[in-house]
SEMARLO-266393 format. One record per residue: residue number from 0; residue in one letter; x, y, z of N, C-alpha, C, O in turn. Coordinates in pm, 1 decimal. Example, Ala and Ser with C-alpha at 12.3 -4.5 7.8 and 13.67 -1.06 7.14 Angstrom:
NODE  nr rest      n.x      n.y      n.z     ca.x     ca.y     ca.z      c.x      c.y      c.z      o.x      o.y      o.z
NODE   0    A   1319.0   -569.0    780.0   1230.0   -450.0    780.0   1320.0   -330.0    780.0   1423.6   -331.9    846.5
NODE   1    S   1285.0   -225.0    708.0   1367.0   -106.0    714.0   1290.0      3.0    787.0   1340.9    113.8    803.9
***
This chain:
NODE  nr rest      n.x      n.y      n.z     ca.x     ca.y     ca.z      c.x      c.y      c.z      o.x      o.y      o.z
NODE   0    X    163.5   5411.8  -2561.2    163.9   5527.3  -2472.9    294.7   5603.0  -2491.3    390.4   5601.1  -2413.8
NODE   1    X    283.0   5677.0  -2617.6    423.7   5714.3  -2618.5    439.1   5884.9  -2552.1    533.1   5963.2  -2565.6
NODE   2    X    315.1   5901.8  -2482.3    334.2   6019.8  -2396.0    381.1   6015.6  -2271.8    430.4   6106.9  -2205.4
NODE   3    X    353.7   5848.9  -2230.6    422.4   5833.0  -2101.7    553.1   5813.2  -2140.4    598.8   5762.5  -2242.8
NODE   4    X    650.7   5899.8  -1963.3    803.3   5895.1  -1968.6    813.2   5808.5  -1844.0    928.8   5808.3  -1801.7
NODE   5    X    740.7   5744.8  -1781.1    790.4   5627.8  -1679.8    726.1   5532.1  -1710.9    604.2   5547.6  -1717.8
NODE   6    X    786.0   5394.7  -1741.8    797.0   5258.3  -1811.9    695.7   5186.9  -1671.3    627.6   5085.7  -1687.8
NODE   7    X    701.7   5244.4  -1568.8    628.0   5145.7  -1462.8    516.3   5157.4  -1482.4    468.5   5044.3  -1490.6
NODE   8    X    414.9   5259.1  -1500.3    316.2   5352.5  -1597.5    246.8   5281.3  -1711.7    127.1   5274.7  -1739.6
NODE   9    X    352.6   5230.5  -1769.6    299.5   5156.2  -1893.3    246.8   4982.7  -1827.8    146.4   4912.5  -1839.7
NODE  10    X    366.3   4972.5  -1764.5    354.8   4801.3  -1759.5    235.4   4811.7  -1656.9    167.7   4708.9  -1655.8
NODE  11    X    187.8   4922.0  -1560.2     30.5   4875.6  -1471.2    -52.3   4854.9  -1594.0   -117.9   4752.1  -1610.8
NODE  12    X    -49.1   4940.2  -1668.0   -205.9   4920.7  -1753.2   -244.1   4769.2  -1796.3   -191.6   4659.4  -1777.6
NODE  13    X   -332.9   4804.2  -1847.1   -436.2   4704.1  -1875.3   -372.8   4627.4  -1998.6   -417.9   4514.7  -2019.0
NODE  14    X   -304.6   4659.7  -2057.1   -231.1   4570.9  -2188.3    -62.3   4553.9  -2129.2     27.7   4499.1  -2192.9
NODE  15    X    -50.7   4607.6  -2010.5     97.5   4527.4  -1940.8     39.3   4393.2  -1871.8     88.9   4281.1  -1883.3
NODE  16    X    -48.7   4419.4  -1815.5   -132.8   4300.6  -1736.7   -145.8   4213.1  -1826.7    -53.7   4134.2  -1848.0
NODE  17    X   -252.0   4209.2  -1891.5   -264.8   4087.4  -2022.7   -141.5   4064.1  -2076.2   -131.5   3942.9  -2095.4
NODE  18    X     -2.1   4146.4  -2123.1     88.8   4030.4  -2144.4    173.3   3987.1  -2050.1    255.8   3899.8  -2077.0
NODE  19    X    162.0   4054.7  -1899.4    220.5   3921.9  -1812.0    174.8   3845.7  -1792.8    252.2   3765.1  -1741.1
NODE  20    X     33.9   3790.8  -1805.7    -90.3   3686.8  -1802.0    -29.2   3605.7  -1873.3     24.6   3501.1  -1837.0
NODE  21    X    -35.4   3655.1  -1988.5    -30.5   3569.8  -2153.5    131.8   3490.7  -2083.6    146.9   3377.9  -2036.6
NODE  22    X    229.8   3598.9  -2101.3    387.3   3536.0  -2068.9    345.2   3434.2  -1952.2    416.6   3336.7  -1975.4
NODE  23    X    314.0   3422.3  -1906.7    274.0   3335.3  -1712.0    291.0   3193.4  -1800.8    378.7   3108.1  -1814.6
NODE  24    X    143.6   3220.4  -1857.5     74.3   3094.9  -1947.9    142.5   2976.9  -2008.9    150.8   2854.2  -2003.7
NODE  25    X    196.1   3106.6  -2083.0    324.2   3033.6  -2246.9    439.0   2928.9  -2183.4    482.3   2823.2  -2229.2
NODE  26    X    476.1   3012.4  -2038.9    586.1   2981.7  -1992.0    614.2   2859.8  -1872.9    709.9   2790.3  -1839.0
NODE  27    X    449.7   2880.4  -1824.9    373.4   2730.5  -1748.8    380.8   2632.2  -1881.7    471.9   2550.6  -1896.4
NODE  28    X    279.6   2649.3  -1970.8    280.1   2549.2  -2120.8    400.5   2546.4  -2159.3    394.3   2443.1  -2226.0
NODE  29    X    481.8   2572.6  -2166.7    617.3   2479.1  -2230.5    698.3   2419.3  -2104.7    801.9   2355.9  -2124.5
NODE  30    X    665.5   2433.8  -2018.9    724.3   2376.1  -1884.2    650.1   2251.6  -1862.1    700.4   2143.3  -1832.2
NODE  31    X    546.7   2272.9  -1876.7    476.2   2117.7  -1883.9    478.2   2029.4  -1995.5    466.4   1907.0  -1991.7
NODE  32    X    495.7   2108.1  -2103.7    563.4   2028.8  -2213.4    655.7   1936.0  -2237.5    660.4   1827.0  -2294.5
NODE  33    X    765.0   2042.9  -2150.1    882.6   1982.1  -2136.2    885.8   1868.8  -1994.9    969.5   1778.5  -1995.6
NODE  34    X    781.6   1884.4  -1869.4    800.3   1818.3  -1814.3    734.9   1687.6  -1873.1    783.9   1583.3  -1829.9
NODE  35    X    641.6   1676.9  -1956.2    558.8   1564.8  -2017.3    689.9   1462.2  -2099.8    710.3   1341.3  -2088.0
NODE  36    X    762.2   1564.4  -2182.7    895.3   1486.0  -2261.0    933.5   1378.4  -2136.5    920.4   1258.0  -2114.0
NODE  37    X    985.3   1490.0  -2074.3   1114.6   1404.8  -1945.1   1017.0   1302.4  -1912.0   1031.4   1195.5  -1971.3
NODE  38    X    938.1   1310.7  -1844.7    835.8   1223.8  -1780.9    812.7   1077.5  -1883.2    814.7    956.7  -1859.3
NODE  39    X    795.4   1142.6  -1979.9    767.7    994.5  -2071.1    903.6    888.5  -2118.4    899.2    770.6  -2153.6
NODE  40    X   1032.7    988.7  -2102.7   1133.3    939.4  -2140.8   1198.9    881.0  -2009.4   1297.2    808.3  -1995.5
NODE  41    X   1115.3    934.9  -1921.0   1179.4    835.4  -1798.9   1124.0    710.4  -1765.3   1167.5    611.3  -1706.5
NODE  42    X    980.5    750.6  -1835.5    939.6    582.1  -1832.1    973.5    472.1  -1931.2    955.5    351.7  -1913.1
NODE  43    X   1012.5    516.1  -2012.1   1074.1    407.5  -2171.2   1190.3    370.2  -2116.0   1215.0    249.8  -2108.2
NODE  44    X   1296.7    481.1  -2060.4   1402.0    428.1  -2081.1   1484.7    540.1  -2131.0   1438.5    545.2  -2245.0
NODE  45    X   1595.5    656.0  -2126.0   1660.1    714.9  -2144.5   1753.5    622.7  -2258.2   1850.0    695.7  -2280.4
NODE  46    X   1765.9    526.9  -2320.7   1832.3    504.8  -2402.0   1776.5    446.0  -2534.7   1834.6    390.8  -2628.2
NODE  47    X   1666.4    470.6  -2516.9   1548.2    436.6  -2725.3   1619.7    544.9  -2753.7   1684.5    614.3  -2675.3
NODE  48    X   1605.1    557.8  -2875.4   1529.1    624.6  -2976.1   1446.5    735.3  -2918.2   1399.1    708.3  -2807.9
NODE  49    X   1412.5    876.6  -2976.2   1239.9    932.3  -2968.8   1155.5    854.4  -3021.4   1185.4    758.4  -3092.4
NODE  50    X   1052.8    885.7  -2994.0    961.5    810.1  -3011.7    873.5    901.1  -3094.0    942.0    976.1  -3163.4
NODE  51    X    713.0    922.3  -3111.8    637.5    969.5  -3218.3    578.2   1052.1  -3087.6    616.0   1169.1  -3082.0
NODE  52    X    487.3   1005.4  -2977.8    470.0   1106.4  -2887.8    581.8   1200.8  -2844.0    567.6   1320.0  -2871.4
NODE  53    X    686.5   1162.7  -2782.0    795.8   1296.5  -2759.5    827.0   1339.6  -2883.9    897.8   1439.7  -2873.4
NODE  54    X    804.2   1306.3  -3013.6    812.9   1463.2  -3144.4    692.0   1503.3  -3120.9    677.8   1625.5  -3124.6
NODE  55    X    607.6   1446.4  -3099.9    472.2   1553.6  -3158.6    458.0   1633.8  -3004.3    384.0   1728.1  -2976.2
NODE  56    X    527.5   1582.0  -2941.6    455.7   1697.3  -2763.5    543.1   1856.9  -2800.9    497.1   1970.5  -2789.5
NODE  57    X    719.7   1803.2  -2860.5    782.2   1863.7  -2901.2    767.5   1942.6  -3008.7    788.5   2063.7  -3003.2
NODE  58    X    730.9   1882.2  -3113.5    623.8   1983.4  -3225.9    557.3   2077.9  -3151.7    623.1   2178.8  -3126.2
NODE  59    X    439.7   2072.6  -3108.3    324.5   2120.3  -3043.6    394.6   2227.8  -2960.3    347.9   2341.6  -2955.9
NODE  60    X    487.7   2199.5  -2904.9    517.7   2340.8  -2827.8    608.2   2428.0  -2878.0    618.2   2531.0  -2811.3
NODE  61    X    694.2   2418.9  -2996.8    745.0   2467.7  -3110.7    645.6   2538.2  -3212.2    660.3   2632.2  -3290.3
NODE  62    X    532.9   2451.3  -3178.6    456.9   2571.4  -3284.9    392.0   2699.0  -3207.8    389.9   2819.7  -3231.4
NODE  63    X    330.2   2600.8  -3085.2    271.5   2690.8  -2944.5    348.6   2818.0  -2932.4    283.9   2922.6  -2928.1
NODE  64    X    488.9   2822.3  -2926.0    537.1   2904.7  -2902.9    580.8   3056.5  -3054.1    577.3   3179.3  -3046.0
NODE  65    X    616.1   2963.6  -3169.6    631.0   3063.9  -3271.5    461.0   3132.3  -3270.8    434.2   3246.5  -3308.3
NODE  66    X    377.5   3048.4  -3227.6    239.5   3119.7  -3270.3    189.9   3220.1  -3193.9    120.7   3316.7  -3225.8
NODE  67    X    245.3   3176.5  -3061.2    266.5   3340.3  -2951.2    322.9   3414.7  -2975.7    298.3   3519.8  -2916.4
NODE  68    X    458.2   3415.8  -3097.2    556.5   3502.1  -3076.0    513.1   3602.5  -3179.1    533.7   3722.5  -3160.9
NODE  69    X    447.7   3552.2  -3297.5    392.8   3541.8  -3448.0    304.8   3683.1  -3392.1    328.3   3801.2  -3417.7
NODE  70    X    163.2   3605.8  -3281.2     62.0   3688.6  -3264.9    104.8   3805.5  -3169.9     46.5   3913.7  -3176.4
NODE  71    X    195.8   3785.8  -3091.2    203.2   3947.4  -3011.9    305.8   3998.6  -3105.2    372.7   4084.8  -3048.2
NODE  72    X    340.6   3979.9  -3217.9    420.0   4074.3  -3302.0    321.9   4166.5  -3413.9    335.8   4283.8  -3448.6
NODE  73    X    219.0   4065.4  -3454.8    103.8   4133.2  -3539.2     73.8   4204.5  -3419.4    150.5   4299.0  -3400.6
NODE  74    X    -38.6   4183.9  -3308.4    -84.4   4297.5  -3259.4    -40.2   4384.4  -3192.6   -106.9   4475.8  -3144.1
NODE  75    X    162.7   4356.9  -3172.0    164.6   4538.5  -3145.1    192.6   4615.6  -3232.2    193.8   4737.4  -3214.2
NODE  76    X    237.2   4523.9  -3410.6    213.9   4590.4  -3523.2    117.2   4691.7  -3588.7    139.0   4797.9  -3647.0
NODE  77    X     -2.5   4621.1  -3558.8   -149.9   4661.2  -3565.3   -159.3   4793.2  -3490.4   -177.1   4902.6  -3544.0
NODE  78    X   -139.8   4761.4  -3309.7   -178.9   4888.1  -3269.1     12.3   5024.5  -3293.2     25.7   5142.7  -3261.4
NODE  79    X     70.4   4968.8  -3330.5    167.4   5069.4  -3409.6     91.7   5130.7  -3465.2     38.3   5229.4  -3414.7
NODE  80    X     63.4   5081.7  -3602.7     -9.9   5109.2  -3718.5    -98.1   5254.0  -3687.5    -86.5   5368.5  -3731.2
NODE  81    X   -182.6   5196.1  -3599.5   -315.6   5309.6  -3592.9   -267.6   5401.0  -3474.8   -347.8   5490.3  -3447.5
NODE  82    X   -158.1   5397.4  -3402.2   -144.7   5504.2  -3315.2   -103.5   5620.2  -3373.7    -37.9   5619.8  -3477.9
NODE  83    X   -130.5   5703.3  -3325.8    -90.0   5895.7  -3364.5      9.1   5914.7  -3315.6      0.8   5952.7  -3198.9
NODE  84    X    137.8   5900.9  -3369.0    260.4   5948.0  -3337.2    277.4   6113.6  -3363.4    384.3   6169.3  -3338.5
***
């Protein structure tokens, strides 16, 4: 919307909504991620080693997250692309 000149304008619409949705989501999922780590490392024992579940929960939300960051960069690339400047 590069005809709109007030930013509040932009963020009601319908594609500000869907990415505060999306951000809500991402940001619940790595919070539970991270609470799953703590949680498991409080039951082992704060002084092992990691273990193979806390890398892979840790993986998983390392990728979770480049793959959100990945996909809302293509599609506001995309709709760049085809807008009429």
């Amino acid at each position: 919307m590069f005809e709109q000149r007030n930013a509040a304008r932009i963020a009601n619409g319908f594609g500000g909504t869907v990415n505060l949705v999306a951000s809500v989501m991402l940001v619940l999922t790595m919070l539970t991620g991270m609470g799953a780590v703590g949680f498991h490392n409080r039951m082992r024992g704060f002084d092992e080693a990691l273990d193979a579940p806390t890398l892979m929960i840790a993986a998983a939300m390392i990728v979770l997250s480049l793959g959100g960051g990945f996909t809302a960069m293509a599609i506001g690339a995309r709709h760049l692309r085809r807008a009429e400047i």
